[in-house]
N, C-alpha and C positions, 0 to 999 in steps of 0.2 A: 752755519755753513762756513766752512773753509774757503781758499783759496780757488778762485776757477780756472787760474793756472797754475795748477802744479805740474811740472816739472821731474820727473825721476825716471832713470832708467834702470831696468831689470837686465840689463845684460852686465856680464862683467865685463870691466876692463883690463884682465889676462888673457893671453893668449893659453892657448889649449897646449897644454904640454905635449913634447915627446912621445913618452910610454902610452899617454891616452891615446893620442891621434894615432899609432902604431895598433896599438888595442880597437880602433874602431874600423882599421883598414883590415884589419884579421877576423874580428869577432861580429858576425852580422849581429846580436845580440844586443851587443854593444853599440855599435852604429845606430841602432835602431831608437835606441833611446837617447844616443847626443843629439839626433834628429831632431828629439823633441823642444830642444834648448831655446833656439832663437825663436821658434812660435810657441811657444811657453811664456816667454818674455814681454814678446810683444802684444800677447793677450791681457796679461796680465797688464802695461804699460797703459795703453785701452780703457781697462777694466777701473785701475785708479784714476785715471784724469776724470771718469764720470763719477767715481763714489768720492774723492775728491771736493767736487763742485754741488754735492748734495747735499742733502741735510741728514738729521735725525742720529741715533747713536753710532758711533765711528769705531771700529776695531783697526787696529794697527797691527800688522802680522810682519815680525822683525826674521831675519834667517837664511836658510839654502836652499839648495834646489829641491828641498823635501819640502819647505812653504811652500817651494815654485808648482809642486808636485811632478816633479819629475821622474817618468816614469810610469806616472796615472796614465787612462786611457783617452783624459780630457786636460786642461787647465783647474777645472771645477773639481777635478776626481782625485785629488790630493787632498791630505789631512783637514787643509784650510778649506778646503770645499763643501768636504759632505760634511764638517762642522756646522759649518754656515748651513746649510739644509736643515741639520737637526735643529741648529738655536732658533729660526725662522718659525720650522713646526710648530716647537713652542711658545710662539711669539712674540719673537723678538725681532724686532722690524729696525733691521741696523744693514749698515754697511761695512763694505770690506778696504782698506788700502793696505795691500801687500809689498812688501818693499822687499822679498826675499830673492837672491841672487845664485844663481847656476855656481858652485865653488869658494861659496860666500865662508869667510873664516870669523874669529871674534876681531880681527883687526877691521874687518872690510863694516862691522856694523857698530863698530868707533869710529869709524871715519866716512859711511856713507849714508848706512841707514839710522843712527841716531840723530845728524842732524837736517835728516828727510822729517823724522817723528817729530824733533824739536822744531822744523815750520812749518808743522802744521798745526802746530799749538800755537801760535804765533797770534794767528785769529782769535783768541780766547776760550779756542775750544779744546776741553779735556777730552781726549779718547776712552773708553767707558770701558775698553778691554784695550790690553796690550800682550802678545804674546812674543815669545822667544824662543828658538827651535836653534839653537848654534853649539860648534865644535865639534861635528862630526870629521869636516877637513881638518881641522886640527891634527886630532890625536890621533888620525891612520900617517901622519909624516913626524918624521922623530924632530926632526929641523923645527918644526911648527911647534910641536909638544913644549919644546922650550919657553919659557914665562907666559903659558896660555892662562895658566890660575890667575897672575899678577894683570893679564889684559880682560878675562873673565871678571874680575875686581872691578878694575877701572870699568867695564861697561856695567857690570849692576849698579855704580853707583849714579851710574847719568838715567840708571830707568827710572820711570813716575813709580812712587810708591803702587804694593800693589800688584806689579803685573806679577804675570804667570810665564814662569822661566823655568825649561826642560834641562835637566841632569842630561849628564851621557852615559848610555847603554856600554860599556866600554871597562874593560879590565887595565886600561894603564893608569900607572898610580895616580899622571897628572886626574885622569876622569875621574877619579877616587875625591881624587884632593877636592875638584870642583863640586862635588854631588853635597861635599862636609861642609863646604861655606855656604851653598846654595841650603841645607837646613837648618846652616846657623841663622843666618839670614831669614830663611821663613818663618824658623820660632819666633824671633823675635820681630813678626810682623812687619817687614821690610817688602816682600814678594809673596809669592804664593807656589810653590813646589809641583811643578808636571813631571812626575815620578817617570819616566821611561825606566830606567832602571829595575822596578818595583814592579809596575806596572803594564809595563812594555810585552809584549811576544815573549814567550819562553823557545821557542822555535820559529823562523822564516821561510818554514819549508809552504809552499805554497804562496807565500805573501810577496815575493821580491818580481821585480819587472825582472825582463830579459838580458840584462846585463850581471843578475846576481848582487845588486848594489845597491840599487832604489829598489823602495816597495811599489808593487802596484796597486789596483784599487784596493784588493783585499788588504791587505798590509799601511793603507791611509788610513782603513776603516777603522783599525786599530788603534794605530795613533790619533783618532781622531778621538776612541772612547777616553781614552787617557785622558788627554787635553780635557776631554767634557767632563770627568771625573774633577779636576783644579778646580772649573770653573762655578758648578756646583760645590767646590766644597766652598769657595772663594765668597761664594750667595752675589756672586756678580749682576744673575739675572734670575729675577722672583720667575 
C-alpha cells in the first residue's frame, strides 16, 4: 500500500491560451470538449487518492489530456479506461493512478509527473506497469519542437526500467528523431516500444471527438489495442 495521502493535481497550471479560448467561443465543437477538462481532472484527482491508498498491482499512467481521455464520452472511456476493462477481463486485478494533465508537454512530466511516480515509490513499492503517452503538444508548436529529443532523453532516463513509452504519430523530423532513440532504447532492453506510428489508425475519420483533435471512444479503442499490443508483447501480465 502506498501513501493515503497522495496529493496530485490533474489540472494544469497554464492558463488557456488566446487562439484556443477564441476557437472555443466560435466552435461549439470545440467548446464542447474544453468542457470536459476540469471534470476530467477532477474525476480523475478522486479516482487516484483512492487507487492511491489501496493495495494490490499499481499502474502509473504518465501524459496528456489523451490519458485524461479527453474527448471520450466518460473519464473511464479514454485509452486508460477501456485498457483497464480489458486487463481486468483477463484478470488482472490492479489499480489505476493517472497523473495525465490537459496540455501536458515532455517538460511538464520532468517536472510534475515523474516526481508524482518517483513518491509513490517512496513506500517500497514498485508499479508493475508504467505507461507514457507524451509529445503530442510538443511537436504541433515549432517553439516546443525545439530540444524536445534532448528533454524526451532526460525523461526516458528517469523512467523505471521497463515501461512502455509511445512514439509519435507525426511527420516532423523532431518525431522521427524520437521514434529512432525510443527503439534504440527498446532494443536494447531499456523500455518497451507502443508503436502509434506503426500501429496507430491509418485514418481518424470516424475516431476523433467533436473538436477534430481528440479521439473519441472509437479512436481510445484504438489506442487502447496498441498500448495492449506493448503490453502483451512486454509478457507484463500472464
Amino acid at each position: 500500500m502506498v501513501s493515503p495521502d497522495f496529493d496530485y493535481s490533474n489540472r494544469s497550471d497554464r492558463p488557456r491560451g488566446p487562439v484556443l479560448s477564441a476557437l472555443s467561443t466560435a466552435f461549439p465543437g470545440i467548446r464542447s470538449v474544453q468542457e470536459q477538462v476540469l471534470p476530467y481532472a477532477g474525476w480523475w484527482e478522486s479516482h487516484n487518492r483512492v487507487a492511491a491508498a489501496g493495495g494490490g498491482p499499481l499502474w502509473v499512467a504518465l501524459g496528456d489530456s489523451m490519458t485524461q481521455g479527453i474527448g471520450a464520452s466518460a473519464p473511464d472511456r479514454g485509452w486508460v479506461g477501456q485498457l483497464s476493462e480489458r486487463l481486468a477481463v483477463r484478470g488482472w486485478d490492479h489499480r489505476i493512478v493517472n497523473l495525465g494533465v490537459n496540455g501536458a508537454r515532455v517538460e511538464d512530466v520532468l517536472d510534475r509527473q515523474l516526481p508524482a511516480l518517483e513518491s509513490l515509490a517512496t513506500d517500497g513499492q514498485t508499479p508493475a506497469l508504467v505507461t507514457v503517452v507524451i509529445g503530442s503538444n510538443d511537436v504541433v508548436v515549432r517553439r516546443h519542437r525545439r530540444g524536445l529529443v534532448e528533454r524526451f532523453a532526460a525523461m526516458l532516463d528517469r523512467l523505471p526500467e521497463g515501461a512502455l513509452v509511445s512514439n509519435l504519430p507525426n511527420p516532423h523530423r523532431e518525431a522521427r528523431a524520437v521514434d529512432a532513440m525510443l527503439r534504440a532504447r527498446a532494443d536494447a532492453g531499456h523500455l518497451v516500444l507502443v508503436d502509434m506510428r506503426r500501429d496507430g489508425p491509418r485514418s481518424w475519420r470516424g475516431r476523433l471527438a467533436s473538436d477534430k483533435f481528440h479521439p473519441n471512444d472509437r479512436g481510445y479503442a484504438e489506442m487502447a489495442t496498441v498500448v495492449q499490443r506493448a503490453v502483451d508483447r512486454a509478457g507484463l501480465i500472464s
